[in-house]
N, C-alpha and C positions, 0 to 999 in steps of 0.2 A: 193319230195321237199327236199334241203340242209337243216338238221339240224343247231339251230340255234349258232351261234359261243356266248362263253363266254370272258365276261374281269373281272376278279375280281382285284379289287385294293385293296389293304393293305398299311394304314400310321404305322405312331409307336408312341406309347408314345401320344394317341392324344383323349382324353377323350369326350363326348359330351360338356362339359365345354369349349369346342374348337374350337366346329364349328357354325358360327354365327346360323343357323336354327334352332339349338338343343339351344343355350345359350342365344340368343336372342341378343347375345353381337357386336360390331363393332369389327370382325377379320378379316374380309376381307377374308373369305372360300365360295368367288362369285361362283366357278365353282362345287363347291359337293355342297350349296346350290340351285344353276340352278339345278344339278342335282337330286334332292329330290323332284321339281316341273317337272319330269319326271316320277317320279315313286313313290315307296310309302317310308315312312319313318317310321324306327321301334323306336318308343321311348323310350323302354326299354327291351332294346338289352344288353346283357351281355357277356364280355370273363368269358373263361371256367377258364381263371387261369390269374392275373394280373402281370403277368412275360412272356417275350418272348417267351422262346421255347416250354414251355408248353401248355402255347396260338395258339401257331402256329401247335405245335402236334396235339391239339382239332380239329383246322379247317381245318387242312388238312388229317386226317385220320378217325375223325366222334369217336373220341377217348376220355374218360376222358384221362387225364395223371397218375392219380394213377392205370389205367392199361394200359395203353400204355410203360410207362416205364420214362419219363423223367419229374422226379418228381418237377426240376427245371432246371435253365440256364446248356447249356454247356453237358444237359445229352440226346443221339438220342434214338429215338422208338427204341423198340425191333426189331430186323432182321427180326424176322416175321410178319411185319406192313407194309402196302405199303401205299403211300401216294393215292390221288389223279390223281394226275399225270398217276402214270402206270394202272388204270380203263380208264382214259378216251382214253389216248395212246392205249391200248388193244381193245377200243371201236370203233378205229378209227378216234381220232384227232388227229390233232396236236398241239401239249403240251410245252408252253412256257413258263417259269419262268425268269423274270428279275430282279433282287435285292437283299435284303437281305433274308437270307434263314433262317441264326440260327437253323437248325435241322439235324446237322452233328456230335453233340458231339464234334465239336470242337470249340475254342474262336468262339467272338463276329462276326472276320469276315468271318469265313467260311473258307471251304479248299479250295477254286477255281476251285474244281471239278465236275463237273456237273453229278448228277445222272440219269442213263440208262433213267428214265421216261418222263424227258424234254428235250428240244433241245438244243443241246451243243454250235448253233451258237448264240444263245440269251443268255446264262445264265452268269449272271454279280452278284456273291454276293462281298461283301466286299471285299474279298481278289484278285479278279478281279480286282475291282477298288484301290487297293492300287499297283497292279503291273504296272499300270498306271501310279503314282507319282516315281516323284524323293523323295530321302530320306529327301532332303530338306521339298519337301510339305507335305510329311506323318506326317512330325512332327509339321506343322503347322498345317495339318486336325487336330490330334488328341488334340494338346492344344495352338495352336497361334494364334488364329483367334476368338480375343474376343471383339473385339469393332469395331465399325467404321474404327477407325484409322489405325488396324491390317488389316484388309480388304483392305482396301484404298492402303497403303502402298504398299503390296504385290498384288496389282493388282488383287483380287479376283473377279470374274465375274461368271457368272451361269455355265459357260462351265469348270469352274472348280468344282463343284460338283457330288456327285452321284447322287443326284436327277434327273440332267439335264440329267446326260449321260442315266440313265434307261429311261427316255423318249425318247434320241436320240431313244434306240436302240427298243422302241419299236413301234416307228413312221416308223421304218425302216422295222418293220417284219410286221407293218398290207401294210403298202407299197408292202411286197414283196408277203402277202397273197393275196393283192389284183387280182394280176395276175394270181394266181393260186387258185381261188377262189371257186373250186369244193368240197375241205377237209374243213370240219368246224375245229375250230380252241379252246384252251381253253387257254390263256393268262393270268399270272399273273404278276403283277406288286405290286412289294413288297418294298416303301420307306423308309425310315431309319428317315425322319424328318416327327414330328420336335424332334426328341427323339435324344442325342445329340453325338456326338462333333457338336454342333450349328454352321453352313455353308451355310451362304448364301449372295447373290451378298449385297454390301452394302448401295444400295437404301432400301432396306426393312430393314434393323436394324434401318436407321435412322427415318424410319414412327412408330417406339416403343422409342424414346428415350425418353419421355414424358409419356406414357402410363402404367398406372396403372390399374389392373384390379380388382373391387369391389369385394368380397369375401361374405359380408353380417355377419350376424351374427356368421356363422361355421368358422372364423376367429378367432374368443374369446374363442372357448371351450377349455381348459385348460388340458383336457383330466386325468380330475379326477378322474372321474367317467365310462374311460376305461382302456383296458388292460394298466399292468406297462410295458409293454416291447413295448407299442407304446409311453408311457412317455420317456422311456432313449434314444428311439430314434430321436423322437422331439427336446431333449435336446440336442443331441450328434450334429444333422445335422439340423441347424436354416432355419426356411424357412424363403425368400424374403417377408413377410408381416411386414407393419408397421404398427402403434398403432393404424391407422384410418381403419385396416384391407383390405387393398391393397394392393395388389401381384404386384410386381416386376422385370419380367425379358424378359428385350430385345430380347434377342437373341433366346429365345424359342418363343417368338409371332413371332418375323421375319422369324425363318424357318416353324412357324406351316402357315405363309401366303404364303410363295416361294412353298411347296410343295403342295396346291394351285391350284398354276399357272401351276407349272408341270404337277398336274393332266391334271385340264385343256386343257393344250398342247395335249396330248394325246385323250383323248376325240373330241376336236375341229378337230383330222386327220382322224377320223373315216371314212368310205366311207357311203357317205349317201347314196347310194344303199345299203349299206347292214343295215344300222343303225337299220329298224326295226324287222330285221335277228340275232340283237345281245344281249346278255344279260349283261347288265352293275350291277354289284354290286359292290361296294365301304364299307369297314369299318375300322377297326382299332385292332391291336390286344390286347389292355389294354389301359389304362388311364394314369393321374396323378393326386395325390393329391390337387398339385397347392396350398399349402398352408393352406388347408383345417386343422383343428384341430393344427394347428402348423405343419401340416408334409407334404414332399413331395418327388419327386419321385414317387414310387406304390407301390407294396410290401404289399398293405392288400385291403380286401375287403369291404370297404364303398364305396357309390356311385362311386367319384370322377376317383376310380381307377378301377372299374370293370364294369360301365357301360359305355360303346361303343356307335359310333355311326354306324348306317346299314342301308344303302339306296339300296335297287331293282327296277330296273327298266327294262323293256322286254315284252314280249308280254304277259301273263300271269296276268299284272298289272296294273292297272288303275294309272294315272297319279296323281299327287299332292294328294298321300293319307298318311295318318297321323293314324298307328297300335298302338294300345296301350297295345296290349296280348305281356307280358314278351316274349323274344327271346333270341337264345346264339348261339354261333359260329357254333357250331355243326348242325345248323339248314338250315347252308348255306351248308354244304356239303349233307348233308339231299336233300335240294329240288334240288341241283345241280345232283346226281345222279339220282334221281324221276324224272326230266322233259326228260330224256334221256335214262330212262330205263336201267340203267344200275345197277346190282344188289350189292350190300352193305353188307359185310360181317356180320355178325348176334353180332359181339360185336358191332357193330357201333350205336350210339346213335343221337338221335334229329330229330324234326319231320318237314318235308319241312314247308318252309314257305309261301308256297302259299295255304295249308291246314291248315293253321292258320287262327283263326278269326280274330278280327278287336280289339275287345275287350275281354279278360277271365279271371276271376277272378280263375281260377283254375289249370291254367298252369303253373308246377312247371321249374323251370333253376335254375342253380345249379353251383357253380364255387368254387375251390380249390387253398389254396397257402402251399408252402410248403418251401420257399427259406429262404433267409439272410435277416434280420431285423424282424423276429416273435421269439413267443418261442412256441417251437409245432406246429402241424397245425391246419391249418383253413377251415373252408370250410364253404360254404354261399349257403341256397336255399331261393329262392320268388316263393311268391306262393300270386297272386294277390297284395293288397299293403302290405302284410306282409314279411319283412326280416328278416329270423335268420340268426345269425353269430356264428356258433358253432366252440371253440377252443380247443381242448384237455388240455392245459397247463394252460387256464385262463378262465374266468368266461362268460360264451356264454351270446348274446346279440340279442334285440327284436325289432326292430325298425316298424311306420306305418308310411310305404312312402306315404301313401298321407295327412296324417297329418304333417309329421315332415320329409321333403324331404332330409334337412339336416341333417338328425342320431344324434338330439344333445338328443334327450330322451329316454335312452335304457327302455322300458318297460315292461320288462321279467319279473319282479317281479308281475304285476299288470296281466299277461295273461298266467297263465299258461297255459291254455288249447291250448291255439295256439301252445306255446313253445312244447307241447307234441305230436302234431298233425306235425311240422314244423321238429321233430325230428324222427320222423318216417320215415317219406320222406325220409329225410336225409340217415335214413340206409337202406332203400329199395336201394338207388344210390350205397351205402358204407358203409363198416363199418370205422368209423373215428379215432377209436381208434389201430385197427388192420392196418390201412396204415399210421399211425403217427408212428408204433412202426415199422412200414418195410425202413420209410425213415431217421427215428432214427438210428436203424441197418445199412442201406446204407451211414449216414454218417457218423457213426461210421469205418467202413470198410476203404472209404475213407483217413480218419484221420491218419489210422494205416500203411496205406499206404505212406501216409507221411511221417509218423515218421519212416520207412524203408530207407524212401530218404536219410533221414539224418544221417544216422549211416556208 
């Protein structure tokens, strides 16, 4: 019997706060909501780190990032790390990456170079699709294309997106696997929306121009009574909420709905001969804010920005099922090598997820930030509805997500025994103080380097 083909989808910047299933909200994410009534839905899924590439290091190498190597944006694994890719290529698929990559150690859009592991006729990161535009349009991608009007004017349509073109091109490789349907196949489809330069056709901006999104109470928290260095940032960068606690912004609901419909596309070309031959996973590599506590973007680990959303669906899965046992990135590379036998180098963490229960109060995930906008690092484990937010530089924090889902009550003071028990964990993963002083030293180095330039 043909092993069964995978598609893993990855959005960006697209938080469970996002997707109608998870939020309960009208965003119109019809086609990953169909898709969740396929297969099961992990409700509290977590990324390994709420920044790109570290995110994407976790998921694709089964790696934290405090030993893989890239502690934040812009830094690639170590040489001796292989992704993904080259296990399952070795194993005998064939290996497709479409989209954004971000784990080249180079900027945001990548070098255009496609690595030995995946197929060189699919692979489209950023800097692909920008040798596609005239200098005219790069400079409208990156900041012209803010309203209706900018759209409108310049004749903006889907077929000028990356979204669209990574679905072209990947309508065009189950197209071409079709035919040659003997090699199972591992597809990844890696979007960039709705995380921004916000780009999309301008009937969807105009279905937000009206559209506020209720925030609730974690609107008001003033963030007194947390870290000061999530204060000067709140202050510094104002979120879109106003007084009635309503989020604000068009252009991120429009592309978090276009990329959607792309999925969608993609999915809808599937060959239904092989549909029940294939494994569909769809999630997200971090979050956003969205306003929450006055701040936004991501950059720290409360809810908003670290938990994810993760739908499996394949033959292993019962339909319309609804996991409540904590999950994290690592757990999809986990069952991705386990259902295919294929062996998992001995750093690699996370336990497949079809060996997960349904429910457990005992299963520890674990996620790390280390970039721009903290002081020190952070690092956050759950362990059933218990979260600690441990910080080297600021006072760690206790929250009970099923009592206070919003983190507005840090309770560390009232439990220690948790806090002691939550920190143990913690250093069985890590020691948190010994990898805040090696990415203190890395950017320190960095710095010096700098100041070399300039002399």
């Amino acid at each position: 019997m043909k092993k069964p083909n995978i598609i893993l989808i990855m959005t960006d910047t697209q938080a469970t706060n996002m997707v109608g299933c998870y939020s309960g909200k009208a965003l119109n994410t019809n086609n990953i909501d169909a898709l969740a009534k396929h297969g099961v839905r992990f409700n509290s899924a977590y990324t390994c780190s709420p920044v790109c590439t570290p995110a994407r290091a976790g998921l694709f190498t089964g790696i934290y990032s405090n030993q893989s190597g890239p502690w934040s944006n812009n830094i690639a694994p170590g040489k001796n790390i292989s992704t993904m890719g080259r296990y399952f290529k070795d194993a005998g698929y064939d290996t497709c990456y479409v989209g954004k990559w971000h784990l080249d150690g180079h900027d945001y859009y990548g070098t255009g170079v496609c690595p030995t592991e995946w197929n060189e006729d699919y692979w489209f990161d950023g800097a692909n699709y920008l040798a596609e535009l005239s200098d005219q349009q790069i400079a409208l991608w990156r900041n012209g294309l803010n309203s209706v009007e900018d759209l409108e004017k310049n004749r903006i349509d889907e077929t000028f997106t990356w979204a669209h073109r990574i679905s072209d091109r990947a309508i065009r490789y189950l197209d071409e696997k079709s035919s040659a349907a003997n090699q199972p196949f591992l597809m990844v489809l890696s979007y960039d929306e709705p995380h921004h330069p916000f780009t999309c056709p301008p009937d969807y901006l105009k279905k937000y121009q009206d559209f506020h999104y209720d925030l609730g109470p974690k609107a008001f928290d003033d963030l007194v009574y947390k870290p000061e260095h999530q204060r000067v940032g709140a202050d510094a960068m104002a979120s879109p909420v106003d007084e009635q606690g309503l989020y604000y912004h068009p252009l991120y609901f429009a592309c978090n709905d276009f990329v959607d419909d792309e999925i969608g596309r993609v999915i809808r070309h599937l060959d239904q001969g092989e549909i029940d031959n294939t494994w569909l996973i769809y999630t997200s590599d971090h979050g956003e804010m969205l306003g929450k506590f006055g701040m936004w973007w991501k950059c720290s680990l409360y809810e908003d920005s670290v938990r994810i959303p993760m739908i499996a669906a394949g033959p292993d899965f019962q339909r319309n099922r609804k996991y409540g046992t904590p999950v994290e990135l690592l757990d999809i590379h986990a069952f991705l090598y386990s259902i295919y036998n294929i062996e998992r180098p001995d750093e690699c963490r996370g336990i497949p997820l079809n060996e997960l229960p349904e429910a457990s109060g005992e299963r520890i995930v674990f996620s790390e930030y280390h970039g721009h906008g903290t002081r020190g690092s952070a690092f956050m484990v759950r362990r059933g509805n218990w979260k600690l937010i441990y910080y080297t530089q600021a006072p760690n924090q206790l929250f009970n997500l099923e009592l206070d889902p919003d983190e507005l009550h840090d309770v560390s003071a009232d439990h220690p025994d948790i806090m002691a028990e939550l920190t143990t964990e913690l250093q069985k993963i890590c020691n948190p103080e010994e990898v805040d002083t090696e990415v203190q030293d890395l950017i320190d180095s960095q710095l010096r380097a700098i100041s070399e330039l300039d002399k």
